[in-house]
C-alpha positions in Angstrom: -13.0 13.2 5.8 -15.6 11.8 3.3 -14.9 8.9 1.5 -16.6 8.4 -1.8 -15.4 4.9 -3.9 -11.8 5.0 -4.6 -11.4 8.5 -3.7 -11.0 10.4 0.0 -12.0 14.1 0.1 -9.7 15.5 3.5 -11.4 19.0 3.7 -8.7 21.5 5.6 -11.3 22.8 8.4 -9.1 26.0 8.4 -9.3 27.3 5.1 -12.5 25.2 3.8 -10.8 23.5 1.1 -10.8 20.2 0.3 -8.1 17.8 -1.4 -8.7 14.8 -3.4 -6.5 11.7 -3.1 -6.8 8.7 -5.2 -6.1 4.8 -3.8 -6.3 1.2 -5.6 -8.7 -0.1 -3.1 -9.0 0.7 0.7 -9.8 -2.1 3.4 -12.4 -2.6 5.9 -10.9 -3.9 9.3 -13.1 -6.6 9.2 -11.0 -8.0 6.7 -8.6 -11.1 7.8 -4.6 -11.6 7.1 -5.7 -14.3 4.2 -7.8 -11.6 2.4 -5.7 -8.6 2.6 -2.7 -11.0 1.1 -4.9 -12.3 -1.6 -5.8 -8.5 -2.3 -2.8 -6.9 -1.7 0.5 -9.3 -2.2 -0.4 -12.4 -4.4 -0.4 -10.7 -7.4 3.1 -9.1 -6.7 4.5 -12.6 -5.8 3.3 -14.3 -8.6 4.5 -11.5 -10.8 8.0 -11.8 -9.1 8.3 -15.2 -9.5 7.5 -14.1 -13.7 10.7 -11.9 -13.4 9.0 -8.6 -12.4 9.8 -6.3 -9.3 7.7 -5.5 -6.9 7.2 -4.5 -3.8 4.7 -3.9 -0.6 5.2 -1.2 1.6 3.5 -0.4 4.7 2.9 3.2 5.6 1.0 4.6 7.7 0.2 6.5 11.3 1.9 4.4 14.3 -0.7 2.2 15.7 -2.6 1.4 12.9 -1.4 -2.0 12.2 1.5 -1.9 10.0 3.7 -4.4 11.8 1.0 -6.8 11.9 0.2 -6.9 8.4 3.8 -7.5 7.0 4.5 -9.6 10.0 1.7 -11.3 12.1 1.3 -12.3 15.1 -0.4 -11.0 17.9 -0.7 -11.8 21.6 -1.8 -15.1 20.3 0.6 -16.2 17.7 -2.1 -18.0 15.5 -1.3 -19.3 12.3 -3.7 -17.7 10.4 -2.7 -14.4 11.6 0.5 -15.0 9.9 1.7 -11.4 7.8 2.1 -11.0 4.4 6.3 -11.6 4.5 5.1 -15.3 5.9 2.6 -16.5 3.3 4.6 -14.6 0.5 7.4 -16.7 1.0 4.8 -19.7 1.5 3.9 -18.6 -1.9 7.1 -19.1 -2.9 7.9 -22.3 -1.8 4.6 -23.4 -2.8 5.5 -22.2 -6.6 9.3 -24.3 -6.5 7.1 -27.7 -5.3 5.2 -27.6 -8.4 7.7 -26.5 -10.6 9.8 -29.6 -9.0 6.6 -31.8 -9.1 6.0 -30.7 -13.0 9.6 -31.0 -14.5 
């Protein structure tokens, strides 16, 4: 697999050919549960809470971390490992306050 900016080239070793697939952004795995919400999920929050629909699905190869994105965690249980279901609905709340605080 070659990766080249928002694009991944798979080549098929058995026939030589390659095929092209096209993603909004990809992630290193250096990057922590507060920056792949603020990447990934904040924007479909806020739009939610404008009346839009939205949605963030997890898909992927067992094992490669799925679970712990949406929902945190970890052997640890540590706060700021907390998925993007938790601080989504932290957004949410967040959002009523000042709409309560601002009325």
């Amino acid at each position: 697999m070659q990766l080249m900016f928002n694009c991944s080239v798979v080549t098929n070793a058995a026939s030589g050919s390659g095929t092209s697939f096209r993603f909004d952004q990809v992630l290193s795995p250096n990057v922590d549960q507060a920056g792949v919400f603020r990447l990934v999920a904040s924007d479909v929050v806020d739009g939610a809470l404008s009346g839009y629909n939205g949605c963030v699905l997890a898909y992927g190869q067992t094992g490669a971390g799925k679970t712990f994105t949406m929902s945190g965690g970890g052997p640890r249980r540590r706060f700021e490992d907390r998925g993007l279901i938790a601080r989504s609905l932290s957004r949410v709340f967040q959002r009523a306050q000042q709409d309560v605080d601002h009325s």
